[in-house]
ROBA-424773 format. One record per atom (N, C-alpha, C): residue number from 0; residue in one letter; atom name; x, y, z. Coordinates in nm, 4 decimals. Example, Ala and Ser with C-alpha at 12.3 -4.5 7.8 and 13.67 -1.06 7.14 Angstrom:
REM ROBA-424773
ATOM    n  res  atom         x         y         z
ATOM    0    A     N    1.3190   -0.5690    0.7800
ATOM    0    A    CA    1.2300   -0.4500    0.7800
ATOM    0    A     C    1.3200   -0.3300    0.7800
ATOM    1    S     N    1.2850   -0.2250    0.7080
ATOM    1    S    CA    1.3670   -0.1060    0.7140
ATOM    1    S     C    1.2900    0.0030    0.7870
This chain:
REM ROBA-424773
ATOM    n  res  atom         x         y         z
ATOM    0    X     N   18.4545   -9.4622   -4.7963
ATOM    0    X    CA   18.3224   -9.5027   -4.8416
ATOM    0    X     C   18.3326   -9.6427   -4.9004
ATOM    1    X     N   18.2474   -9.7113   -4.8695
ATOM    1    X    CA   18.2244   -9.8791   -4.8920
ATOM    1    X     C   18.2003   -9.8627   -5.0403
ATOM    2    X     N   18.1918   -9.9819   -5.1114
ATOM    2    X    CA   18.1319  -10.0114   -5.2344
ATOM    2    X     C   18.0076  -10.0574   -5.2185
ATOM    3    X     N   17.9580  -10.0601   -5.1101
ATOM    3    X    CA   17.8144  -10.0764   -5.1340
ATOM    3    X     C   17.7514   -9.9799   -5.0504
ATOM    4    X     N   17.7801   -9.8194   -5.0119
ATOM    4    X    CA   17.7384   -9.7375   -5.0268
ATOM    4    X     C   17.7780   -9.6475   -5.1330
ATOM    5    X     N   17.8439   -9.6989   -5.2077
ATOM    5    X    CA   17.8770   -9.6095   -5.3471
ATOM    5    X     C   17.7172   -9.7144   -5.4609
ATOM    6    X     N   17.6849   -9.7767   -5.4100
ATOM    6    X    CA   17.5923   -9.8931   -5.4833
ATOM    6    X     C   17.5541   -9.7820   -5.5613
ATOM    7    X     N   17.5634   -9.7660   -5.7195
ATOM    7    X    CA   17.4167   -9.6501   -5.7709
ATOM    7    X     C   17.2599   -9.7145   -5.7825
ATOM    8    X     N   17.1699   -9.5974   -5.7653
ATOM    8    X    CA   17.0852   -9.6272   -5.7722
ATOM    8    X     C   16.9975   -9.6039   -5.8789
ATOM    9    X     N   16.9271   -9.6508   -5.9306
ATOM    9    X    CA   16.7768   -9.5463   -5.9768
ATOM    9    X     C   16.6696   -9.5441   -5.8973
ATOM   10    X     N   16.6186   -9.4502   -5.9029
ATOM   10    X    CA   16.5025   -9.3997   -5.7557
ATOM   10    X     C   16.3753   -9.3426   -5.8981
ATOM   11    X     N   16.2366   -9.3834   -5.8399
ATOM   11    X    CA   16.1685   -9.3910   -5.9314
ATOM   11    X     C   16.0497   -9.2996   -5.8772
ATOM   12    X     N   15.9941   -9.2166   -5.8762
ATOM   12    X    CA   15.8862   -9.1869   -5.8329
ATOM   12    X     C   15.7597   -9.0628   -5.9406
ATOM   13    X     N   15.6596   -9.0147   -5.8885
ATOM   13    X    CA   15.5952   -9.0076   -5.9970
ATOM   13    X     C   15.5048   -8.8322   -5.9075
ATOM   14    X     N   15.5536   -8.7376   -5.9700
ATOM   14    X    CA   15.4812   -8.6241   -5.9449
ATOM   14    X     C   15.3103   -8.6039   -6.0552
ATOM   15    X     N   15.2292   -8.4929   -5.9813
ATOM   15    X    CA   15.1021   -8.4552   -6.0617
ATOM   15    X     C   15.1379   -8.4083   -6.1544
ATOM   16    X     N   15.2053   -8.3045   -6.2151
ATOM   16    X    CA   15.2260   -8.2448   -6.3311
ATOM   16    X     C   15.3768   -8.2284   -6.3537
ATOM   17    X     N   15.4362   -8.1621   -6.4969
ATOM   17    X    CA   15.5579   -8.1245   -6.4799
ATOM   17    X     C   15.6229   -8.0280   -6.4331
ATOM   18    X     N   15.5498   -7.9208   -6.3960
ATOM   18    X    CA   15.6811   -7.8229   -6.3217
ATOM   18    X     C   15.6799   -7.8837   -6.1767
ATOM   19    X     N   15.5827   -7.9164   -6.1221
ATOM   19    X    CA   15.6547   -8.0233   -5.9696
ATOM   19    X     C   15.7168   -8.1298   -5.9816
ATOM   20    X     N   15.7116   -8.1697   -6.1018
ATOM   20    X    CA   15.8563   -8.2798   -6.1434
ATOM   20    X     C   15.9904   -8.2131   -6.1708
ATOM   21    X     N   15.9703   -8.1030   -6.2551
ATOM   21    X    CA   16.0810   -7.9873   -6.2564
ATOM   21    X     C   16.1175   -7.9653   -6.1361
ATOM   22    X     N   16.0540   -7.8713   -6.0473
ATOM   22    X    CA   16.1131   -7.8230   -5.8979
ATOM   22    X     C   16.1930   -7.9080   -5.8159
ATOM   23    X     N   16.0988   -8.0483   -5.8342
ATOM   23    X    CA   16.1678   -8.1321   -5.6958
ATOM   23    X     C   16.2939   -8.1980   -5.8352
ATOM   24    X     N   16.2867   -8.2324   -5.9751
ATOM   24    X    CA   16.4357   -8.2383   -6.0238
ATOM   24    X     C   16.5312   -8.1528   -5.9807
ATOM   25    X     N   16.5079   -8.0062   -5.9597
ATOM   25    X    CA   16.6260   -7.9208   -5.9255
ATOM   25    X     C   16.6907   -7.9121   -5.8263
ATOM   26    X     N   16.5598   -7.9426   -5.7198
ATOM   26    X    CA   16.5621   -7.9120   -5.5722
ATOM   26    X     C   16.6963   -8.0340   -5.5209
ATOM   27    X     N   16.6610   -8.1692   -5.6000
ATOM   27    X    CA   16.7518   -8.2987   -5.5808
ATOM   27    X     C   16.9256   -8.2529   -5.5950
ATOM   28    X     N   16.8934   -8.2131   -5.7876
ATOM   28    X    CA   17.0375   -8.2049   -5.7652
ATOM   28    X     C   17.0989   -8.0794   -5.7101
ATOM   29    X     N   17.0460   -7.9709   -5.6743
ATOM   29    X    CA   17.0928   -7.8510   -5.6054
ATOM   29    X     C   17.0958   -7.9199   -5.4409
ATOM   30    X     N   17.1059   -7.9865   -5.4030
ATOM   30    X    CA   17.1503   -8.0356   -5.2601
ATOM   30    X     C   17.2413   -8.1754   -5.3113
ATOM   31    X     N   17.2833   -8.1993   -5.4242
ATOM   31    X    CA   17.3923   -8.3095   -5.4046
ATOM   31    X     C   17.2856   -8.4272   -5.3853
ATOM   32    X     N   17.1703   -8.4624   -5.4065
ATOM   32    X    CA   17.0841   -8.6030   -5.3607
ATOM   32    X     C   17.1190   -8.6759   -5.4846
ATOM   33    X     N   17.1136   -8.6039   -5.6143
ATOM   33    X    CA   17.1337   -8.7321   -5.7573
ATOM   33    X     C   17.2281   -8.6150   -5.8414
ATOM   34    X     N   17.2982   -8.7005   -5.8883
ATOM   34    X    CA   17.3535   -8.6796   -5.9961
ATOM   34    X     C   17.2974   -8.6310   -6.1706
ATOM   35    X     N   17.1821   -8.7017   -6.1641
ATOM   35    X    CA   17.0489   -8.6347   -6.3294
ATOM   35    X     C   16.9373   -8.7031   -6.2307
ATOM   36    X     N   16.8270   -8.5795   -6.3106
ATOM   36    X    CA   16.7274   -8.6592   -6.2870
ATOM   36    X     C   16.6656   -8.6486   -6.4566
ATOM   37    X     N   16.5350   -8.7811   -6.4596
ATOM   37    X    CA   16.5058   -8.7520   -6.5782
ATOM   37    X     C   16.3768   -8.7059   -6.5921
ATOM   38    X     N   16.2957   -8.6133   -6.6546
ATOM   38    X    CA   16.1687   -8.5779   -6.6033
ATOM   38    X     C   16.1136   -8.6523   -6.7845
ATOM   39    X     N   16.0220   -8.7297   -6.7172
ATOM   39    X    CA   15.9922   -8.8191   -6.9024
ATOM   39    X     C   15.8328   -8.7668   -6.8856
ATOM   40    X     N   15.7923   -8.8092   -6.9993
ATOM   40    X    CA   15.6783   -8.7612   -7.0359
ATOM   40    X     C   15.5647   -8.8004   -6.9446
ATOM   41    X     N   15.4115   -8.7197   -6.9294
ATOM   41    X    CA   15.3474   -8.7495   -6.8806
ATOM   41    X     C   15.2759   -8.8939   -6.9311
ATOM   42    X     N   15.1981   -8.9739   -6.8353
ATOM   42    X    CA   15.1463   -9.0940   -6.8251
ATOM   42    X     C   15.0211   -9.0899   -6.7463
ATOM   43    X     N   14.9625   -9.2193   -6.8177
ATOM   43    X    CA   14.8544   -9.2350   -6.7301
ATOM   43    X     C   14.8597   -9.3511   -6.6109
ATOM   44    X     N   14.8865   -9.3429   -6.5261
ATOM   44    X    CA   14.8495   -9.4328   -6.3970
ATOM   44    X     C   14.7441   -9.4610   -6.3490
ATOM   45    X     N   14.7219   -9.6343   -6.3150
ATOM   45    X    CA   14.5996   -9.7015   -6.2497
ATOM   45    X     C   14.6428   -9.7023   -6.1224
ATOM   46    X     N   14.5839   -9.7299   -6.0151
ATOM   46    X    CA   14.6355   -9.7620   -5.8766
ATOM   46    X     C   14.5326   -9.7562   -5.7740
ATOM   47    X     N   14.5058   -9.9000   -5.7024
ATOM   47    X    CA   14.3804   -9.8674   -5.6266
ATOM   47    X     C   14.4465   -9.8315   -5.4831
ATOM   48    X     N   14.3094   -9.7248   -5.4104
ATOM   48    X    CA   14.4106   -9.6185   -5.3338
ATOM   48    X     C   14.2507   -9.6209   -5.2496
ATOM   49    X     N   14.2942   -9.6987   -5.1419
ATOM   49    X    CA   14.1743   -9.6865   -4.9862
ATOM   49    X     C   14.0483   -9.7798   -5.0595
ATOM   50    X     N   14.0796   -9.8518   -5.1598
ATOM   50    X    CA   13.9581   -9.9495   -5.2077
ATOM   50    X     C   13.9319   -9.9281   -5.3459
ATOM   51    X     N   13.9529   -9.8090   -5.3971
ATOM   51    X    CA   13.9504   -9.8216   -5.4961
ATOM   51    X     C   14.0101   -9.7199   -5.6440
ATOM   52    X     N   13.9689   -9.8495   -5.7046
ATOM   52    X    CA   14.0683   -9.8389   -5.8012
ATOM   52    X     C   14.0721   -9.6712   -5.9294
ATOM   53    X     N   14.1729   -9.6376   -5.8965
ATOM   53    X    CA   14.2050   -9.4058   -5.9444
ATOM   53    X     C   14.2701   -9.4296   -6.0575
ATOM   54    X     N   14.2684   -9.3160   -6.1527
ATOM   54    X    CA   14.3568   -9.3139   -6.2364
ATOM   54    X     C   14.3704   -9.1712   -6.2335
ATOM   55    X     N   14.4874   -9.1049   -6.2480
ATOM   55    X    CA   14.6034   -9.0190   -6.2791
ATOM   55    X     C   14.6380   -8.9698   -6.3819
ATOM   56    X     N   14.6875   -8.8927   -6.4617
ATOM   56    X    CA   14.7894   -8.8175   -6.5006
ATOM   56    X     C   14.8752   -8.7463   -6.3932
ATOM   57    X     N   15.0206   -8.8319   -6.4464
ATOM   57    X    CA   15.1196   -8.8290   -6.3465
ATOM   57    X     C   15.2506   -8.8401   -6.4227
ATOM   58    X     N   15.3712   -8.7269   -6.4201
ATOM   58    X    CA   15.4705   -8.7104   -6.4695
ATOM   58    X     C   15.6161   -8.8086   -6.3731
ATOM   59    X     N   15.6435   -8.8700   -6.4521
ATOM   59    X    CA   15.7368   -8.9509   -6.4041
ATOM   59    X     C   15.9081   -8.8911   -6.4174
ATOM   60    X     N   15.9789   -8.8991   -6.2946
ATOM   60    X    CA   16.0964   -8.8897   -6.2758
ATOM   60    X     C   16.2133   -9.0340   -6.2452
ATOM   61    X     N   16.2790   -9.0218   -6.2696
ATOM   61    X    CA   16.3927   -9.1501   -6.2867
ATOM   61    X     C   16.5099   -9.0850   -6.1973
ATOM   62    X     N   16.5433   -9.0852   -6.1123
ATOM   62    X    CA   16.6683   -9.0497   -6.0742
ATOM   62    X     C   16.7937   -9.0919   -6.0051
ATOM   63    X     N   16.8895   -9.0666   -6.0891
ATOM   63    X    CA   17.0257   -9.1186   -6.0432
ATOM   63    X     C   17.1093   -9.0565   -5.9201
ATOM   64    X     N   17.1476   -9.1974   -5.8066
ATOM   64    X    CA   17.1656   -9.1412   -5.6848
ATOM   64    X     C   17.2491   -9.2514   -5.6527
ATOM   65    X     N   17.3236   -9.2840   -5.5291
ATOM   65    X    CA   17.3813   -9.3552   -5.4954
ATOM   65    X     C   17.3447   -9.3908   -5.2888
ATOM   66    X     N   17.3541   -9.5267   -5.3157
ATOM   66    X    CA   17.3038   -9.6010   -5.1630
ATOM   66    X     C   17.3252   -9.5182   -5.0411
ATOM   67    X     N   17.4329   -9.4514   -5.0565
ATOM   67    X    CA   17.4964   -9.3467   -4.9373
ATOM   67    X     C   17.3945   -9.2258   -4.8933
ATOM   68    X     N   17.3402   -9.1881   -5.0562
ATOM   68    X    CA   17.2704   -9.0963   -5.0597
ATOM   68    X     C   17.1112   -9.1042   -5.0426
ATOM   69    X     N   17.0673   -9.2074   -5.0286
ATOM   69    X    CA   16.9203   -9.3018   -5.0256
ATOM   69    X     C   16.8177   -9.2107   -4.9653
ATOM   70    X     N   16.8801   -9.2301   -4.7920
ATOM   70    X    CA   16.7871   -9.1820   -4.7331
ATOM   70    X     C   16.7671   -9.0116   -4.7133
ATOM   71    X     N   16.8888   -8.9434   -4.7132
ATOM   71    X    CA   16.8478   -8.8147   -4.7538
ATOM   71    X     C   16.7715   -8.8219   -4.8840
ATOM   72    X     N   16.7731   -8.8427   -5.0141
ATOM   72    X    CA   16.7113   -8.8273   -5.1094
ATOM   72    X     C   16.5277   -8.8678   -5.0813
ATOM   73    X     N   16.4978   -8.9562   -4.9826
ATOM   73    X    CA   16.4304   -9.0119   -5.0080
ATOM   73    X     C   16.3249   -8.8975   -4.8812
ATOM   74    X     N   16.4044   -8.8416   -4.8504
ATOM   74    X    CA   16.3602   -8.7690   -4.6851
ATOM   74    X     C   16.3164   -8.6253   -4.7999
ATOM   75    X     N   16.4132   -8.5962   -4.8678
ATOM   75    X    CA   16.3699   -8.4875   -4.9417
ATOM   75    X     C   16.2635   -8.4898   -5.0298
ATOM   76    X     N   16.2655   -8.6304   -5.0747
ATOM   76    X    CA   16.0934   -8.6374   -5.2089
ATOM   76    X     C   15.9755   -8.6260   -5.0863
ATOM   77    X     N   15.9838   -8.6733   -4.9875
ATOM   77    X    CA   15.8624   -8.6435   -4.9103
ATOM   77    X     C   15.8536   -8.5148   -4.8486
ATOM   78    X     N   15.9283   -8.4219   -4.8178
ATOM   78    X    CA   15.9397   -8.2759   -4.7804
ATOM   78    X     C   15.8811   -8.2212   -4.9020
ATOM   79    X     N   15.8947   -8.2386   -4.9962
ATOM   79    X    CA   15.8579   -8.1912   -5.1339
ATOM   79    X     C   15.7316   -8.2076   -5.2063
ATOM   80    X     N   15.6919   -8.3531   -5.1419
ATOM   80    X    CA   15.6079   -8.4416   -5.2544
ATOM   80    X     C   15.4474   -8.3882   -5.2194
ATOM   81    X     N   15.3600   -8.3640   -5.3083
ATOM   81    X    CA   15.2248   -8.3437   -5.3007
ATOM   81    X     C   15.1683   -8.4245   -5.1968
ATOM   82    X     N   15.1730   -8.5758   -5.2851
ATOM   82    X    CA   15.1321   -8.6711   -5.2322
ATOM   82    X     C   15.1097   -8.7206   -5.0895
ATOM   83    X     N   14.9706   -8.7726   -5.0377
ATOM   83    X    CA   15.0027   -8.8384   -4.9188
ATOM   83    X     C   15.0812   -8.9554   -4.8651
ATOM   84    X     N   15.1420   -9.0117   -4.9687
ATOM   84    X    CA   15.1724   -9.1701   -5.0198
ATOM   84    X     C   15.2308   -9.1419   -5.1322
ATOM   85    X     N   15.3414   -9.0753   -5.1321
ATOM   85    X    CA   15.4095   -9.0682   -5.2939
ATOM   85    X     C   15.5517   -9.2543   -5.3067
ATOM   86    X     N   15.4765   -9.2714   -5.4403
ATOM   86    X    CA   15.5855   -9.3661   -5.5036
ATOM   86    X     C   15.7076   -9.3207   -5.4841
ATOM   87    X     N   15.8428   -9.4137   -5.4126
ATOM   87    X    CA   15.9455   -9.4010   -5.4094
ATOM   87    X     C   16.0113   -9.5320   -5.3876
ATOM   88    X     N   16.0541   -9.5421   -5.5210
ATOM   88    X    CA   16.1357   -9.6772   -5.5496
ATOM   88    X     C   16.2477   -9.7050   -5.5763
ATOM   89    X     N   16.3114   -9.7820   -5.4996
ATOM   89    X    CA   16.5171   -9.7648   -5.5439
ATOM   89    X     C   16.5701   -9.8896   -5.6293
ATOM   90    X     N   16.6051   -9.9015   -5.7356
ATOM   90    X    CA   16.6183   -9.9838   -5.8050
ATOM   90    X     C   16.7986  -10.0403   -5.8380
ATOM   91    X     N   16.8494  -10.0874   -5.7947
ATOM   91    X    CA   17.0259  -10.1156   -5.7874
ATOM   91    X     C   17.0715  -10.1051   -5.9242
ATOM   92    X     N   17.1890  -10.0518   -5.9375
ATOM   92    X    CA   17.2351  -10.1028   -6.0978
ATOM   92    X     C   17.3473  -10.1523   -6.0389
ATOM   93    X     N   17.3268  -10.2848   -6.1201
ATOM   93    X    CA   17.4405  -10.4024   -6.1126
ATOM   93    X     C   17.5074  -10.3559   -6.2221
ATOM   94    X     N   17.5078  -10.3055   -6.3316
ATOM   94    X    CA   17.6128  -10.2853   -6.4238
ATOM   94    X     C   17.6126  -10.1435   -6.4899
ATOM   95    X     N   17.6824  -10.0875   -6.5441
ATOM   95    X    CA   17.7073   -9.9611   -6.6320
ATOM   95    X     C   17.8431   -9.9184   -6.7207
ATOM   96    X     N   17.8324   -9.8279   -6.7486
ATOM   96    X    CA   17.9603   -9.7404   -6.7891
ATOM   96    X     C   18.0286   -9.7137   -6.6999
ATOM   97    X     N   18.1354   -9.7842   -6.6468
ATOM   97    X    CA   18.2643   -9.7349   -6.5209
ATOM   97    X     C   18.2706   -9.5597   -6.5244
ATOM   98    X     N   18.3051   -9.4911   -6.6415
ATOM   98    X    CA   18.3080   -9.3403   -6.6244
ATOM   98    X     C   18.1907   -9.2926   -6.5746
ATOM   99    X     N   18.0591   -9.3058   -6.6338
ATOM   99    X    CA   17.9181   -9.2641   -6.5913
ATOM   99    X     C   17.9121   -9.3110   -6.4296
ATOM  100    X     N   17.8888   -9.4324   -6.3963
ATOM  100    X    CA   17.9329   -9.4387   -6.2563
ATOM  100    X     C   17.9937   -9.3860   -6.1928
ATOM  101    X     N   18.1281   -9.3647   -6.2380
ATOM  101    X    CA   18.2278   -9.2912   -6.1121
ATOM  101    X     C   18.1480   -9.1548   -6.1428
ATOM  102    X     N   18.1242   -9.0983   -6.2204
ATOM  102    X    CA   18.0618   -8.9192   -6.2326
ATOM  102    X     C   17.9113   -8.9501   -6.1202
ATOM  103    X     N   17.8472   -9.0507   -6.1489
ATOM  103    X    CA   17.7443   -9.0347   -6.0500
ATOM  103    X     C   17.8080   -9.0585   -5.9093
ATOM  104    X     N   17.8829   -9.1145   -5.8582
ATOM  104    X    CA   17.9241   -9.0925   -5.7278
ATOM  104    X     C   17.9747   -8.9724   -5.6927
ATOM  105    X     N   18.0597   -8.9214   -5.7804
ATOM  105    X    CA   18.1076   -8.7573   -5.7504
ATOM  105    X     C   18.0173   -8.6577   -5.7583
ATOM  106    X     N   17.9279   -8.6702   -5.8566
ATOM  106    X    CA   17.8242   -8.5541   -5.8448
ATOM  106    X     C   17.7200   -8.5650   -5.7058
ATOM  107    X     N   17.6829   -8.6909   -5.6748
ATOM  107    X    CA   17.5910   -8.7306   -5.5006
ATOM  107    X     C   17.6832   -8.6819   -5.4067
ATOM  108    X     N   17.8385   -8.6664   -5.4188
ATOM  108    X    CA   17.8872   -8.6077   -5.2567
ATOM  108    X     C   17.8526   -8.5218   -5.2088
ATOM  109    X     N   17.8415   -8.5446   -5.1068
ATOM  109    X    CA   17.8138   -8.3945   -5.0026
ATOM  109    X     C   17.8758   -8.2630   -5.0474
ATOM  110    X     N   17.9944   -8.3443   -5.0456
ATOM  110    X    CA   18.1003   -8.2067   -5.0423
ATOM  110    X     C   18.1379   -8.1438   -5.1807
ATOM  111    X     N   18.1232   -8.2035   -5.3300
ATOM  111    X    CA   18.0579   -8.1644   -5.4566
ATOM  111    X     C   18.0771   -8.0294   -5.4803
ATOM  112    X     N   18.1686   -7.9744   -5.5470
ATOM  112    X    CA   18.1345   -7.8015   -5.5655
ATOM  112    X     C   17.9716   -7.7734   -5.5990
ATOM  113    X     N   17.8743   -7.8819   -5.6346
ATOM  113    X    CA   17.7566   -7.8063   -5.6681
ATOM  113    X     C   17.6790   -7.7966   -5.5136
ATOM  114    X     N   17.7079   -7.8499   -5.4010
ATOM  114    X    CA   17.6345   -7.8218   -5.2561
ATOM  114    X     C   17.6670   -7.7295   -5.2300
């Protein structure tokens, strides 16, 4: 594996309430897609959507994943996701904790005692 499919990520996206932020958190790391996810408090979101401009209550997830793991992860929030158009954003981390890093690459493997 390259170092820039070990790249970690944060992946950002935003469910209707919290237990479908719960489910699809579990659903992630019970297939090896992230390593944590974080389910943070609910928010209010603006966003204009076919002309115009909606607002939301919408529970936000943060989740830690790695480049290797991208597009499965990203294949799974849409199998999952309410949404017709759900937010899914991958954000690079250029820096961290070397231990926390290496644990997020081991916990995203496939092969992972938790898959």
């Amino acid at each position: 594996m390259t170092a820039e499919m070990n790249q970690p990520l944060i992946v950002l996206t935003n469910l209707p309430d919290t237990p479908a932020a719960e489910a699809l958190a579990m659903k992630l790391l019970a297939a090896n897609l992230a390593a944590c996810v974080n389910v943070l408090a609910p928010c209010t979101s603006f966003y204009r959507w076919r002309g115009v401009v909606e607002r939301a209550s919408e529970t936000p997830l943060l989740i830690k994943t790695t480049a290797d793991r991208y597009a499965a992860l990203e294949a799974a929030i849409l199998d999952a996701h309410p949404y017709e158009l759900p937010e899914i954003v991958a954000v690079p981390v250029e820096h961290g904790h070397a231990a926390y890093l290496r644990w997020l690459a081991e916990e995203t493997t496939p092969d992972s005692p938790a898959s």
